[in-house]
C-alpha positions in Angstrom: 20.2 -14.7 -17.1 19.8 -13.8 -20.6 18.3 -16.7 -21.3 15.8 -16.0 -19.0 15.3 -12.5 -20.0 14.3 -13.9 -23.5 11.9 -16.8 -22.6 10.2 -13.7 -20.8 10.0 -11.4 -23.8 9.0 -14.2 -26.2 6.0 -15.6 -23.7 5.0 -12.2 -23.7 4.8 -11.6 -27.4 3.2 -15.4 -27.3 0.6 -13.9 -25.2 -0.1 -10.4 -26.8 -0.5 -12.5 -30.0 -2.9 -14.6 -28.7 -5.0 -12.2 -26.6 -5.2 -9.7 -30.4 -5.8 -13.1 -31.7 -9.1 -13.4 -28.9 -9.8 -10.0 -30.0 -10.2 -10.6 -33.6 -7.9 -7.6 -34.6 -6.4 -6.6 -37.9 -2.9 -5.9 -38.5 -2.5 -2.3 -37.8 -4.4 -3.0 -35.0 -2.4 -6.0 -34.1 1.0 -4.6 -34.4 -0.4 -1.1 -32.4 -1.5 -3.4 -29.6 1.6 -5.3 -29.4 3.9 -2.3 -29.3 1.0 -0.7 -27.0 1.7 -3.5 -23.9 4.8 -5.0 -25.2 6.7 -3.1 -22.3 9.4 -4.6 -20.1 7.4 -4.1 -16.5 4.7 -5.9 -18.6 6.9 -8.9 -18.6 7.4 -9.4 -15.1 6.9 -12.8 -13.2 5.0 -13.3 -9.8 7.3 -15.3 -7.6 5.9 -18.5 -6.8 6.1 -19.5 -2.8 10.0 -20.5 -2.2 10.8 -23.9 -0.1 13.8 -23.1 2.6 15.8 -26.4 2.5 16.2 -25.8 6.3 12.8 -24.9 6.9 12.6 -28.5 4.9 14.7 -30.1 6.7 13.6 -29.2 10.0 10.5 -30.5 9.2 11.3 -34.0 8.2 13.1 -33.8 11.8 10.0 -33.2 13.7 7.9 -35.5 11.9 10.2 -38.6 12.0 11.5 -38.4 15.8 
Protein backbone atom coordinates (compact mmCIF):
# COMPACT_ATOMS: atom_id res chain seq x y z
CA UNK A 1 0.00 0.00 0.00
CA UNK A 2 2.83 2.29 0.37
CA UNK A 3 3.62 2.06 -2.78
CA UNK A 4 0.40 3.19 -3.71
CA UNK A 5 0.31 6.01 -1.27
CA UNK A 6 3.38 7.37 -3.14
CA UNK A 7 2.36 7.10 -6.85
CA UNK A 8 -0.58 9.22 -5.33
CA UNK A 9 1.47 11.95 -3.75
CA UNK A 10 3.98 12.15 -6.64
CA UNK A 11 0.94 12.37 -9.58
CA UNK A 12 -0.26 14.99 -7.46
CA UNK A 13 2.86 17.07 -7.23
CA UNK A 14 3.07 16.08 -11.22
CA UNK A 15 -0.11 17.82 -11.56
CA UNK A 16 0.23 20.92 -9.23
CA UNK A 17 3.47 21.44 -11.29
CA UNK A 18 1.90 21.41 -14.34
CA UNK A 19 -1.28 23.28 -13.61
CA UNK A 20 1.39 26.47 -11.93
CA UNK A 21 3.15 25.63 -15.02
CA UNK A 22 -0.46 26.55 -17.16
CA UNK A 23 -0.61 29.35 -14.89
CA UNK A 24 2.66 30.89 -15.79
CA UNK A 25 3.65 31.44 -12.02
CA UNK A 26 6.95 32.35 -10.45
CA UNK A 27 8.59 30.58 -7.77
CA UNK A 28 7.26 31.97 -4.67
CA UNK A 29 4.20 31.77 -6.29
CA UNK A 30 4.84 28.19 -7.43
CA UNK A 31 5.98 26.76 -4.28
CA UNK A 32 2.86 28.76 -2.24
CA UNK A 33 0.47 27.09 -4.63
CA UNK A 34 1.93 23.72 -4.20
CA UNK A 35 1.98 23.71 -0.49
CA UNK A 36 -1.53 25.68 -0.88
CA UNK A 37 -3.39 22.27 -2.60
CA UNK A 38 -0.77 19.79 -1.97
CA UNK A 39 -3.07 18.27 0.89
CA UNK A 40 -3.77 14.57 1.39
CA UNK A 41 -7.82 14.68 0.67
CA UNK A 42 -6.47 16.52 -2.45
CA UNK A 43 -4.88 13.22 -3.50
CA UNK A 44 -7.71 11.07 -3.45
CA UNK A 45 -8.86 8.65 -6.43
CA UNK A 46 -12.46 8.24 -7.85
CA UNK A 47 -13.12 4.61 -7.94
CA UNK A 48 -13.51 3.36 -11.31
CA UNK A 49 -16.87 0.94 -11.84
CA UNK A 50 -15.70 -2.59 -10.22
CA UNK A 51 -16.42 -6.00 -12.39
CA UNK A 52 -17.99 -8.85 -9.85
CA UNK A 53 -16.39 -12.07 -11.21
CA UNK A 54 -19.78 -13.65 -10.33
CA UNK A 55 -21.78 -11.11 -11.71
CA UNK A 56 -19.13 -12.03 -14.71
CA UNK A 57 -19.62 -15.22 -14.68
CA UNK A 58 -23.21 -15.41 -14.52
CA UNK A 59 -23.33 -13.58 -17.48
CA UNK A 60 -21.23 -15.69 -19.74
CA UNK A 61 -23.86 -18.37 -18.42
CA UNK A 62 -26.85 -16.77 -19.73
CA UNK A 63 -25.49 -15.74 -22.85
CA UNK A 64 -24.00 -19.15 -23.89
CA UNK A 65 -26.98 -21.63 -22.92
Amino acid sequence: MDFLEELLIINNLYTLNKIADERGLDDEERIEFIQKYNKSNNRLFTPCKKYIIDDYKRQVKKNNI
